[in-house]
Legacy VTK file of the C-alpha trace (Angstrom):
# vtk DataFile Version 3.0
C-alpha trace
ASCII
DATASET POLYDATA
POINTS 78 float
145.787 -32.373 20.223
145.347 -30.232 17.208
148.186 -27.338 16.655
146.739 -23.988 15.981
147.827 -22.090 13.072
149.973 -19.014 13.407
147.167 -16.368 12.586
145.233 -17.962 15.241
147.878 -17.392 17.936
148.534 -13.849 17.007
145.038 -13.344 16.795
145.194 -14.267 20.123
147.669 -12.294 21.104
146.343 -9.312 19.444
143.246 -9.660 20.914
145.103 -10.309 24.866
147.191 -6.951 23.882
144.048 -5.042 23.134
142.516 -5.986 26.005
145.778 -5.111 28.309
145.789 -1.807 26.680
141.751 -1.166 27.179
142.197 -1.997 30.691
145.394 0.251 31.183
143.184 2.932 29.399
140.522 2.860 32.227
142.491 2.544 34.644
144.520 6.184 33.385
140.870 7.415 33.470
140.184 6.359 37.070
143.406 8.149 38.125
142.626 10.958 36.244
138.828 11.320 37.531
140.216 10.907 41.421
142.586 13.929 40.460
145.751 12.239 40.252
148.090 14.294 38.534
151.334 13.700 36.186
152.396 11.055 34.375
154.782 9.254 36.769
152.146 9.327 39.641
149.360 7.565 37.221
151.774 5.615 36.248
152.644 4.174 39.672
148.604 3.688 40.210
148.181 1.752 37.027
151.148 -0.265 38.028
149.205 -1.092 41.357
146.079 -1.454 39.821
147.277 -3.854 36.750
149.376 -5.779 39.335
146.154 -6.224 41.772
144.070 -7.237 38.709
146.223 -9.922 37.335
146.717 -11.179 41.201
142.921 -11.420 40.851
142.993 -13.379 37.851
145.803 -16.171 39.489
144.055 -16.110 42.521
146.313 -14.493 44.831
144.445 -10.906 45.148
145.031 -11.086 49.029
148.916 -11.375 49.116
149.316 -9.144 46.246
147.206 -6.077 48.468
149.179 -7.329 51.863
152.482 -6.488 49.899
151.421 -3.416 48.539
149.951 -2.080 51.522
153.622 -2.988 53.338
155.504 -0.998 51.001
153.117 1.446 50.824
153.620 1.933 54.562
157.499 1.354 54.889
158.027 3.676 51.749
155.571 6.697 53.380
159.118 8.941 54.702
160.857 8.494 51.339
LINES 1 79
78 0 1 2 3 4 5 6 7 8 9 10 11 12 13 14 15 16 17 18 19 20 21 22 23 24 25 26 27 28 29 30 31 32 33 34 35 36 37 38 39 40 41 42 43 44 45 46 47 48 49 50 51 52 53 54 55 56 57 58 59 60 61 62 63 64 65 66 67 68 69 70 71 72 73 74 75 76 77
């Protein structure tokens, strides 16, 4: 097992960050071009959106939307 060098890792990390950021990006766009308003409400949808895309990526997309959609409905009054 060969260590990688520091640049390499923050390299890597650079590049992970960039593409976090990108993807944040579009989704601000897609909240913006459904005519979501203010900062705090896009905010909230690119919190949903980023957490159902990284339950995607570890393979547990379908309890990730089941919880959402629960406190979705149970926070509706507040």
């Amino acid at each position: 097992m060969s260590a990688q060098s520091p640049k390499v890792k923050s390299a890597e990390g650079n590049s992970v960050e960039e593409e976090r950021k990108s993807r944040i990006a579009g989704f601000e766009s897609h909240a913006r071009s459904m005519g979501i308003i203010g900062e705090e409400a896009i905010a909230q949808k690119v919190a949903i959106w980023e957490g159902i895309w990284a339950a995607k990526q570890s393979g547990n997309e379908f309890e990730y939307g089941a919880g959402i959609l629960l406190d979705t409905a149970t926070n509706a009054d507040q």
